[in-house]
C-alpha positions as CSV (number, residue, x, y, z in Angstrom):
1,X,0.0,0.0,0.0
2,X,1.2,3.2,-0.8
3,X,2.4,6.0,2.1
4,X,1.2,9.1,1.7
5,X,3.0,10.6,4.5
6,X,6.1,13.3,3.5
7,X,9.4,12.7,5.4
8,X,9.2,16.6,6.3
9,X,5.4,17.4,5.6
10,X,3.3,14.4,6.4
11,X,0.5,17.0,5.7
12,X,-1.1,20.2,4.7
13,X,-3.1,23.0,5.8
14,X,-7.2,23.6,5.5
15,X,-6.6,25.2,1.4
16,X,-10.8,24.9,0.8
17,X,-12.6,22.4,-1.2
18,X,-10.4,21.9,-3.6
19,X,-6.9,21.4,-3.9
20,X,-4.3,23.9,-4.6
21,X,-2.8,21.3,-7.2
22,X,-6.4,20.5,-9.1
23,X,-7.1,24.6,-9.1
24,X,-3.6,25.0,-10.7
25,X,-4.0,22.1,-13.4
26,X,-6.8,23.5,-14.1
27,X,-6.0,27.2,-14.7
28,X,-3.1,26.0,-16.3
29,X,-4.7,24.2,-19.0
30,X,-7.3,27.2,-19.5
31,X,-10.7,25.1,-18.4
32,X,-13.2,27.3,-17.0
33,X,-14.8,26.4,-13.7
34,X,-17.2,24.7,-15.1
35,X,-15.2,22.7,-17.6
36,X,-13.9,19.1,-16.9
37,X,-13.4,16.4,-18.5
38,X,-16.5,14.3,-17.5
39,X,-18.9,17.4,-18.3
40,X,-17.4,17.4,-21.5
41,X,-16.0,14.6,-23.9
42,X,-14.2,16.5,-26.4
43,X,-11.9,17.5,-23.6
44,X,-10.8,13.4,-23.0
45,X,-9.0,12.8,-26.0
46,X,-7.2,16.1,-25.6
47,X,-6.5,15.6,-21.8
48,X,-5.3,11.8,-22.3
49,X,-2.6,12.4,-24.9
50,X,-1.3,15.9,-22.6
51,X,-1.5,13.1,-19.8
52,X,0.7,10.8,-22.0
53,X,3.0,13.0,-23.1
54,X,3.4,13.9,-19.6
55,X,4.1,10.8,-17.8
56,X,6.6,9.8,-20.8
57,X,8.3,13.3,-20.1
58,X,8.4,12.4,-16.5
59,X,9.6,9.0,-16.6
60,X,12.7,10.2,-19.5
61,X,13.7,12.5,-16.8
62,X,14.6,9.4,-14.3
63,X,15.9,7.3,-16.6
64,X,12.2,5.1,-16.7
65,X,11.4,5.9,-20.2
66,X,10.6,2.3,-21.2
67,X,7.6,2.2,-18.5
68,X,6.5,5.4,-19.1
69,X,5.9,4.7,-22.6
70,X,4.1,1.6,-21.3
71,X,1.8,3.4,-19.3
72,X,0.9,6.3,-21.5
73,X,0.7,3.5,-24.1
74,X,-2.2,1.7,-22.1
75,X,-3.9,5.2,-20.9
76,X,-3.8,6.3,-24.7
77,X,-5.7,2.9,-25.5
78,X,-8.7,4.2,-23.6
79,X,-8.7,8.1,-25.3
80,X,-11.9,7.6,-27.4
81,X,-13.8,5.1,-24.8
82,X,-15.3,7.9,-22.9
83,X,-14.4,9.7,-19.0
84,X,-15.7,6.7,-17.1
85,X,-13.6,4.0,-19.2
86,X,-10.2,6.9,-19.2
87,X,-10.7,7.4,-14.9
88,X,-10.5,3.2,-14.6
89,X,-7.9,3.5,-17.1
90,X,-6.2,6.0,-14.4
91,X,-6.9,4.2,-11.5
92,X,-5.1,1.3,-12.3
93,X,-2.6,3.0,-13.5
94,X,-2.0,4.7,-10.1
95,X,-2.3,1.5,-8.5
96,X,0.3,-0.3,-10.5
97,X,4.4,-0.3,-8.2
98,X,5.8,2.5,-10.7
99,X,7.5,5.3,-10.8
100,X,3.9,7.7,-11.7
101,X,2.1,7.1,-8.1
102,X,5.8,7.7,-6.2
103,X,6.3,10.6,-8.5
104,X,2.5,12.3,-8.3
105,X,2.4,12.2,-4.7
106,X,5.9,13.1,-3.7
107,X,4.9,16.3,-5.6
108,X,1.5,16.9,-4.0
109,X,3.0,16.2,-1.0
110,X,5.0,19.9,-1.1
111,X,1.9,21.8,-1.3
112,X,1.9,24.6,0.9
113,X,5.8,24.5,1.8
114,X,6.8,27.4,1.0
115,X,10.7,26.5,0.2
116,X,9.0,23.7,-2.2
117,X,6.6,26.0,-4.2
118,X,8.1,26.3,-7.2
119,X,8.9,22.5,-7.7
120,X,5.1,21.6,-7.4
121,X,4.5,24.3,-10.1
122,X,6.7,23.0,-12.2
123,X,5.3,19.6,-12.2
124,X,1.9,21.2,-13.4
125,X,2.4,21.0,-17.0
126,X,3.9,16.9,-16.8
127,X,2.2,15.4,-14.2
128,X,-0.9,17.8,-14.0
129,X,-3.4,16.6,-16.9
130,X,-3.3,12.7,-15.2
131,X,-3.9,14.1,-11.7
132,X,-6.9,16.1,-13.2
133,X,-8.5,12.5,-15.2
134,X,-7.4,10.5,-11.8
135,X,-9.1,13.4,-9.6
136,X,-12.7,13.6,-11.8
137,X,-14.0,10.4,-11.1
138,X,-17.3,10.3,-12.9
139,X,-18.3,7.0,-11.4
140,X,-17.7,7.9,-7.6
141,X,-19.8,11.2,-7.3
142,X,-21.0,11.3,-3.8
143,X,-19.3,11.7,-1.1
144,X,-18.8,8.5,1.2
145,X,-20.0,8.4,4.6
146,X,-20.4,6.9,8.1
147,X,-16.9,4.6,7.2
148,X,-14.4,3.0,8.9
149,X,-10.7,2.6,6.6
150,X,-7.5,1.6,7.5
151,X,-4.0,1.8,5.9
152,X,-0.4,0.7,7.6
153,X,3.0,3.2,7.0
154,X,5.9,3.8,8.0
155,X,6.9,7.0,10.4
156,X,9.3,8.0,11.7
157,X,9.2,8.9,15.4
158,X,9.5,12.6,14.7
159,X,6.5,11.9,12.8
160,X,4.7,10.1,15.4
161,X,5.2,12.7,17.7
162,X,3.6,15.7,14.6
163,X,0.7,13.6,15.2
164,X,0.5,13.0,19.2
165,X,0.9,16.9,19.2
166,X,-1.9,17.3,17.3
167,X,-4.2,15.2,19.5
168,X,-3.7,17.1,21.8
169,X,-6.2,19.6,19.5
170,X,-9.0,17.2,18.4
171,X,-11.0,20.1,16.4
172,X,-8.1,21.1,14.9
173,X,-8.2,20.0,10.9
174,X,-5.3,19.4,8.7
175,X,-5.2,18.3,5.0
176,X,-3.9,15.4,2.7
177,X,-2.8,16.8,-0.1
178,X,-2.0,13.8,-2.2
179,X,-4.2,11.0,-3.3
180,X,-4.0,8.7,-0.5
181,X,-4.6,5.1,-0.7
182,X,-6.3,2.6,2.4
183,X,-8.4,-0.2,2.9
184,X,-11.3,-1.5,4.1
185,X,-9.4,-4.5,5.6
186,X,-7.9,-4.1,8.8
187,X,-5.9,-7.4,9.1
188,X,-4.5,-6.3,5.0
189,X,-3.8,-2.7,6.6
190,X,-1.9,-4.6,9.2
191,X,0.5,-6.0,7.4
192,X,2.6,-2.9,6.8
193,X,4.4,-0.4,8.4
194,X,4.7,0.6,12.0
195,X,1.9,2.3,12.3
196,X,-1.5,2.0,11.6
197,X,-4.2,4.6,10.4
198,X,-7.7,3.8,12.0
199,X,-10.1,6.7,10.0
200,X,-13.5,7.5,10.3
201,X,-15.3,8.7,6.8
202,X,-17.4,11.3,8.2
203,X,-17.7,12.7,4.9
204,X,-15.2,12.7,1.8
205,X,-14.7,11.7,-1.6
206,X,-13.0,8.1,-1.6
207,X,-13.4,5.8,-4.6
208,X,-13.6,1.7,-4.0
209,X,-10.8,1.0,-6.5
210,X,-10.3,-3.1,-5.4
211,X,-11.7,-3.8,-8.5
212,X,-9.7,-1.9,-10.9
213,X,-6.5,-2.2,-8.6
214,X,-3.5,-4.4,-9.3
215,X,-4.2,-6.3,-5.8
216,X,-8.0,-6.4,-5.3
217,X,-7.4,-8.7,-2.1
218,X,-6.2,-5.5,-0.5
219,X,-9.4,-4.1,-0.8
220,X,-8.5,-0.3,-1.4
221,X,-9.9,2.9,-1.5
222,X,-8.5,5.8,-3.1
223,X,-8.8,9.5,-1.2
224,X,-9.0,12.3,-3.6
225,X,-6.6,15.0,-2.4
226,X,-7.6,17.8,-0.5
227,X,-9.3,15.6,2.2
228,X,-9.3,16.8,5.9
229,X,-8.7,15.3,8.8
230,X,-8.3,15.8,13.0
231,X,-6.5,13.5,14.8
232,X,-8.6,12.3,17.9
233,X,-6.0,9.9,19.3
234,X,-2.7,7.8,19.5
235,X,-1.7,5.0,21.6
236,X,0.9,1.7,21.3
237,X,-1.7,-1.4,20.7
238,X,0.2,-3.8,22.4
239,X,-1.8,-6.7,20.6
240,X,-0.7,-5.6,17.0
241,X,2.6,-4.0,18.3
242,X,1.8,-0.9,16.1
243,X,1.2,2.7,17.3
244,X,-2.3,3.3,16.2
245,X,-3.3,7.0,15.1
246,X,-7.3,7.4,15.1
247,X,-8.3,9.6,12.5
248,X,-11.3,11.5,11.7
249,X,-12.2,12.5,7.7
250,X,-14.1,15.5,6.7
251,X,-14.2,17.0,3.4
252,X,-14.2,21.2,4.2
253,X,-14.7,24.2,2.6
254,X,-12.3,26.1,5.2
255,X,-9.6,27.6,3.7
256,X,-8.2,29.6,6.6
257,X,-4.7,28.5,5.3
258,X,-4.6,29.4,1.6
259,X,-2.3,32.1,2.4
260,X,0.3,28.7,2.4
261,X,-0.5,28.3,-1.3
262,X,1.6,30.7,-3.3
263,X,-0.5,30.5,-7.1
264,X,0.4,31.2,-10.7
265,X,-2.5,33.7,-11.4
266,X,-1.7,37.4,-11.9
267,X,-5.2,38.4,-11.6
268,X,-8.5,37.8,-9.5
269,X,-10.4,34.9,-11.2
270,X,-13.2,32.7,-10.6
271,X,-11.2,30.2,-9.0
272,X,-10.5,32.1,-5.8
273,X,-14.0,31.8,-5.0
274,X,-13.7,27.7,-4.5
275,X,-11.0,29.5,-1.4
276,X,-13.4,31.9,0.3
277,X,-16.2,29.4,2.0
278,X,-16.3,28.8,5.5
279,X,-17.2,25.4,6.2
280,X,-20.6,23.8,6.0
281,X,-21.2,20.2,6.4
282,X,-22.9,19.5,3.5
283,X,-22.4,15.9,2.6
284,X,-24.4,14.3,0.0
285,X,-25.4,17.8,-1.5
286,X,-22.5,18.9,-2.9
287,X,-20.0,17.4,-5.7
288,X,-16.5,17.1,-5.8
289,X,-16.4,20.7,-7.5
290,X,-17.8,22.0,-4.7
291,X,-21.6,23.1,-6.3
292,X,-24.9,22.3,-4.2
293,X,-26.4,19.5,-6.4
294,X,-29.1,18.6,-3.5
295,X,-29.5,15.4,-1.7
């Protein structure tokens, strides 16, 4: 299973709805608010072979040319199937052991760190147009709710101790900014790492991917990035020999940290609004871009 945790971040701050990466993607490739790939199919083709050329330019840069070319070879196979059959395309992708998960989320993982700003910018262009087919899932398009998930990782026991601090401050919300992969199974979840993640859904966009994932007896979940969360506890389970860190998931409009995300824009646009919310728990009524589609 894949860590999402940084070595010097293992998280960001509250940024709104939406993340900082997906806004910048997004403004990047000129796509009004409004405009996304599964609203509108003359923008797959388009976004697939960008995505393509991307992950090939990524992978020639670390000397993995020859699976790069596989993988944009297997995501270009899907270009003219439509956004649902492109996002399972992406998803499996993503769950494959290669260089494009380790690479996406290493990057992601920088948002909102100031010294690292202008790396995760850079990355916009190559590794921006996958992120945006992986992040608008057309197939998972309510939020998930009332769910228990687990996921094993590594820390370090400087990281440990970022997270005993903050259980100290239960109400307090951080971020994940990366797409962040866990499982229903708690014995799978066990078998890595030294620590284990114990989260409750209350509200956030996580697609079932076991189907579509390289190892469906892990039974995993993918977390779109963005997602919030408080820590409500840690303690050493003496049964598992793990130290367990209780999470709680909420999906927020708050943005009181966006002055952490340093963007490319020169002028007010209408992507500041998707920063400017305070937070409502809306689940069920709202979609991944943030709109009020009802219950």
């Amino acid at each position: 299973m894949i860590d999402p945790i940084a070595p010097r971040r293992p998280f960001g701050g509250q940024y709104g709805w939406i993340s900082p990466f997906i806004i910048e993607v997004r403004r990047y490739l000129g796509l009004e608010k409004k405009q996304l790939p599964s609203k509108d199919k003359k923008l797959v083709p388009i976004l697939v072979e960008k995505a393509a050329q991307g992950i090939i330019e990524e992978g020639k840069q670390i000397g993995k040319l020859i699976e790069a070319e596989e993988l944009a070879k297997q995501l270009r196979e899907q270009k003219d199937k439509g956004m649902e059959e492109v996002w399972k395309r992406c998803a499996y992708l993503y769950s494959l052991e290669s260089f494009l998960y380790i690479k996406l989320n290493e990057v992601m993982r920088l948002i909102g760190g100031k010294e690292h700003e202008q790396i995760w910018k850079n990355k916009v262009r190559t590794l921006g147009p996958f992120c945006l087919l992986l992040w608008d899932d057309p197939i998972n398009t309510k939020m998930k709710t009332n769910t228990k998930l687990y996921r094993g990782a590594n820390l370090t026991d400087n990281q440990i101790a970022t997270y005993e601090e903050m259980a100290k401050h239960p109400d307090e919300y951080r971020s994940f900014q990366a797409f962040t992969s866990c499982s229903r199974n708690l014995e799978k979840a066990k078998e890595f790492g030294n620590t284990l993640f114990i989260m409750e859904v209350e509200g956030a966009f996580i697609a079932d991917i076991s189907d579509l994932s390289q190892c469906p007896d892990e039974e995993e979940e993918l977390m779109s990035p963005g997602v919030c969360f408080s820590v409500q506890g840690v303690e050493f389970d003496r049964k598992v020999k793990k130290r367990c860190i209780y999470l709680k998931l909420a999906q927020r409009y708050y943005a009181k940290n966006k002055n952490e995300v340093q963007t490319t824009k020169k002028t007010f646009d209408e992507y500041d609004d998707i920063y400017d919310d305070d937070y409502i728990p809306v689940y069920r009524r709202v979609n991944r871009d943030g709109d009020f589609v009802g219950e």
